[in-house]
C-alpha positions as CSV (number, residue, x, y, z in Angstrom):
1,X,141.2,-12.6,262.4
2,X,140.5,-13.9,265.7
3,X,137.4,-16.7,265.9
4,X,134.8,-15.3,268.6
5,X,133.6,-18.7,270.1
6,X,133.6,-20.2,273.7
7,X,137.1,-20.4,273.8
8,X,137.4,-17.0,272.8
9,X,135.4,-15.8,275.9
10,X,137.2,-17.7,278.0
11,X,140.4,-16.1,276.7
12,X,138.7,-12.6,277.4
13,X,137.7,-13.6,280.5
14,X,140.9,-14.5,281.9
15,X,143.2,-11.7,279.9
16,X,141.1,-9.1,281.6
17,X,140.0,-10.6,285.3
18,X,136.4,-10.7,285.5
19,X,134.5,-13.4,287.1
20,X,131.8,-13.4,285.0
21,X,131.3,-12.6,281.3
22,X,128.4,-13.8,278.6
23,X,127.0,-12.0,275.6
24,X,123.8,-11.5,274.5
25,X,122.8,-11.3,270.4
26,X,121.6,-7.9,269.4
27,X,119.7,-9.2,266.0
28,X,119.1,-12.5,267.5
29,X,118.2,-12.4,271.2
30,X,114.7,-11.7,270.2
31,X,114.6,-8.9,272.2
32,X,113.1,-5.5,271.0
33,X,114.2,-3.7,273.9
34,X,118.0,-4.8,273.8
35,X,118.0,-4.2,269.5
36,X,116.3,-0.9,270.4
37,X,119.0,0.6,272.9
38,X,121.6,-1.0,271.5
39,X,121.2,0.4,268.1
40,X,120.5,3.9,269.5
41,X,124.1,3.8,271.1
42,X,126.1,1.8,268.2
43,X,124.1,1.4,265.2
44,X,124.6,-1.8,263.3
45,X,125.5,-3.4,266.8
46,X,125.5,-7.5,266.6
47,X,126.5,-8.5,269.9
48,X,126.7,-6.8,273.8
49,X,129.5,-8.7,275.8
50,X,128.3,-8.4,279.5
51,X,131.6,-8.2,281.9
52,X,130.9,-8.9,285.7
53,X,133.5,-8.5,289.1
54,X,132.2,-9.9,292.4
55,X,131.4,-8.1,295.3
56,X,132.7,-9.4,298.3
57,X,130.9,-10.4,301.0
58,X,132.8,-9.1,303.9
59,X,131.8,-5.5,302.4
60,X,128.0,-6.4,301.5
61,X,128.0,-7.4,305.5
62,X,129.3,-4.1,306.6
63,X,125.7,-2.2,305.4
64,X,123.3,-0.5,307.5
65,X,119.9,1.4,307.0
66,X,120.9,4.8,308.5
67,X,123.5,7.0,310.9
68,X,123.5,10.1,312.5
69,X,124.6,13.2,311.0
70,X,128.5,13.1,310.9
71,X,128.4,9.8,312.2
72,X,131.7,7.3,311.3
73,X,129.8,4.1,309.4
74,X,131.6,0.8,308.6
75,X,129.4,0.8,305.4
76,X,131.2,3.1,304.2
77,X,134.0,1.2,303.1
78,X,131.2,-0.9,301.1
79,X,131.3,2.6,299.0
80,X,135.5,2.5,298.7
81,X,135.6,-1.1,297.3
82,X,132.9,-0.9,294.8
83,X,135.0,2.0,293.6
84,X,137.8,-0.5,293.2
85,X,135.8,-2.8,291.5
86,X,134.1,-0.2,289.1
87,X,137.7,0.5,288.3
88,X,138.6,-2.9,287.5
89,X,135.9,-3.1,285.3
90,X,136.9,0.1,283.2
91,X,139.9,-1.3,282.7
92,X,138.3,-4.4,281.7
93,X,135.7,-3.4,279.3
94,X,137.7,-1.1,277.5
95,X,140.5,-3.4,277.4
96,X,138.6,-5.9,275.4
97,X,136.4,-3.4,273.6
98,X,140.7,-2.2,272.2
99,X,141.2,-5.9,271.2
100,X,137.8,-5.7,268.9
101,X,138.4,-2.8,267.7
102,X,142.1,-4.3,266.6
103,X,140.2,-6.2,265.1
104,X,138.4,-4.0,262.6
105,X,135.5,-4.0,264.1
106,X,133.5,-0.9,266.0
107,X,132.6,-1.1,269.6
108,X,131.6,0.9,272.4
109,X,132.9,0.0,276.1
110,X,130.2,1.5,278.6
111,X,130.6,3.0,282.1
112,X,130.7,0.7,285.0
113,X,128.0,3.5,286.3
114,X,125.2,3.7,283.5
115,X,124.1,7.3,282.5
116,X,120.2,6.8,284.6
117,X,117.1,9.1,283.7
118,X,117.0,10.1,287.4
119,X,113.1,10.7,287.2
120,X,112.5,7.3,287.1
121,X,116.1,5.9,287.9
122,X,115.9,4.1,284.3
123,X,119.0,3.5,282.6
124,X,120.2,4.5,279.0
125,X,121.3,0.9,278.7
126,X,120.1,-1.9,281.0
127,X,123.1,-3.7,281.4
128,X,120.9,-6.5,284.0
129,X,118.6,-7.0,281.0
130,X,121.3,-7.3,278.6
131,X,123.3,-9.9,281.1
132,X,120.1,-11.8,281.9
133,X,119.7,-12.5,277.8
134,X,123.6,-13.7,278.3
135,X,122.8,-16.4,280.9
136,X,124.3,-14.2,283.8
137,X,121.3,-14.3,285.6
138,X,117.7,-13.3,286.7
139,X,116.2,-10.1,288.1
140,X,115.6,-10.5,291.7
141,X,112.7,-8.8,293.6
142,X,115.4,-5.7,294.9
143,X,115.6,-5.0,290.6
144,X,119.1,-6.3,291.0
145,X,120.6,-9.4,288.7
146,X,121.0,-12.4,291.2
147,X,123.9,-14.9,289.4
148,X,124.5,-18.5,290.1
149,X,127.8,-17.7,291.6
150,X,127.4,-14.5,294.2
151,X,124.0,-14.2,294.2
152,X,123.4,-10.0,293.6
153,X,127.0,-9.2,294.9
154,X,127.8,-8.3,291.5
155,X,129.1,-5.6,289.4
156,X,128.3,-4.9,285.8
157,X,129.5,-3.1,282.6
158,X,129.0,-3.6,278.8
159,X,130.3,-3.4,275.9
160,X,128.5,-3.2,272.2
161,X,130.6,-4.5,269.3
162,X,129.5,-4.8,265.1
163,X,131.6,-8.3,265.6
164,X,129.2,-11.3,265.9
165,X,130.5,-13.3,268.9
166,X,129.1,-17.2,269.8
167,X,126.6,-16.1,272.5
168,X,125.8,-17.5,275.7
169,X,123.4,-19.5,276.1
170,X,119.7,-18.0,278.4
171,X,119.4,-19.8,282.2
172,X,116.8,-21.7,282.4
173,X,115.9,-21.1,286.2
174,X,114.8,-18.0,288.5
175,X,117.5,-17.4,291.1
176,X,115.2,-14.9,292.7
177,X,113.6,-17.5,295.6
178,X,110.9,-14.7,296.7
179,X,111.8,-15.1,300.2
180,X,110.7,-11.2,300.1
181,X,113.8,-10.6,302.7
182,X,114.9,-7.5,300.2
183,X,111.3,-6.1,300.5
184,X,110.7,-6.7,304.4
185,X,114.6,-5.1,304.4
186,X,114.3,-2.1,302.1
187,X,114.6,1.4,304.8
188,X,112.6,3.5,302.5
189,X,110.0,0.7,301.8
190,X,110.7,1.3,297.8
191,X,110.5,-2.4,297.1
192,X,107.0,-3.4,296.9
193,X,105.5,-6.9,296.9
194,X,105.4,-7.6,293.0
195,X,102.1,-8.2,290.6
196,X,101.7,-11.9,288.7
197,X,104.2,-11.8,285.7
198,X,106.5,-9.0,287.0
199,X,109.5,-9.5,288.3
200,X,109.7,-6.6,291.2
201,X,107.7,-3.9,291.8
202,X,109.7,-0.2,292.6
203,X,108.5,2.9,293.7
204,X,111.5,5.1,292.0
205,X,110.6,8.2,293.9
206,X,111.3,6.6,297.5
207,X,114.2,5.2,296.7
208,X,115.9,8.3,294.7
209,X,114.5,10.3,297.9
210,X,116.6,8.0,300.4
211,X,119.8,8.5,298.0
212,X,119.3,11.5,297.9
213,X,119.8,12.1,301.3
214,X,123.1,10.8,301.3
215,X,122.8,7.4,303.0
216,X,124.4,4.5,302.0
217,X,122.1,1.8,300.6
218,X,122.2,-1.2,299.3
219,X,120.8,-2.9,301.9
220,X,118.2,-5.3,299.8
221,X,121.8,-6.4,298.3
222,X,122.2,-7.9,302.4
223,X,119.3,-9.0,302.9
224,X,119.2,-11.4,299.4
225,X,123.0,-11.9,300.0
226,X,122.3,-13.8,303.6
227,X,118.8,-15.1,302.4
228,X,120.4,-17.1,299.8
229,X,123.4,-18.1,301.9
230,X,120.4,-19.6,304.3
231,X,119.5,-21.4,301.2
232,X,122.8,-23.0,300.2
233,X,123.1,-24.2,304.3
């Protein structure tokens, strides 16, 4: 029986090629919300192993706010290699979600795209809450997890295991540094200057209205991705 500790992670980590991985204590986290979802999906769940694959940058600096009808758009290859990466990630998360299972012990590997109530473009499963209770990061003011390492060019998937794995311990600091760059930046002006004590403010229906018209997005991703780099200078 395999011992589910740091060294354990690390293993995982490096068997299945992801740049960032935590978990996050379903009975312990002292989270409703998490023991709540988590138990609606897998019941008796213990732990939710958060799996993350960066984004590069070279892509995230291809992205525009619009085009013309028909019109050829270097973001769209921004759209091919998160593809790739979501890919990755399957592989990934159901890779180690096999080895547990091995294991004798029942889990559930997620989609790298979350099944999302579209009427208010609320996830099943937040997989940025559940990685922000594993030390991955913090929500941002775009609602996107900003890490440490790439800022909010990251990809995420889960996984929910009954095996009790060592979890990772909560960061202590807010990544987000409200420069406000994803608000000033957002083309359907979704993202909305947030109230004390939240962390962003979203009007759903703008946003799902721009997606819906077929453009790429993703543009608060940008705007935080060269705001930060500003930072690091």
């Amino acid at each position: 029986m395999a011992k589910f500790d740091r060294d354990f992670l690390e293993e995982m980590k490096r068997m299945f090629n992801v740049e960032l991985l935590g978990v996050a204590s379903v009975t312990k986290s002292g989270s409703k919300e998490l023991k709540k979802y988590a138990n609606a999906l897998l019941p008796g769940a213990r732990s939710v192993v958060v799996l993350g694959k960066e984004i590069f940058q070279e892509m995230v600096a291809l992205l525009g706010t619009s085009k013309e009808v028909g019109e050829a758009f270097s973001g769209d290859y921004f759209l091919t290699h998160t593809e790739y990466i979501n890919g990755r990630l399957t592989n990934a998360v159901h890779g180690m979600a096999g080895f547990l299972r091995d294991q004798g012990y029942r889990t559930l590997p997620m989609p790298t795209v979350a099944p999302t109530d579209q009427r208010f473009l609320k996830a099943v499963f937040s997989y940025k809450h559940a990685a922000e209770l594993a030390g991955l990061g913090t929500t941002g003011r775009h609602t996107m997890l900003i890490t440490p390492e790439f800022g909010s060019r990251i990809k995420l998937t889960c996984l929910l295991t009954e095996a009790t794995l060592e979890p990772t311990p909560k960061s202590r600091k807010n990544y987000c540094i409200k420069c406000n760059a994803c608000i000033k930046a957002c083309p359907s002006e979704a993202l909305q200057i947030p109230k004390k004590g939240q962390a962003y403010a979203m009007n759903p229906y703008a946003c799902r209205t721009y997606r819906v018209a077929g453009l790429t997005c993703s543009v608060c991703m940008k705007a935080c991705d060269e705001s930060q780099s500003k930072r690091r200078v």
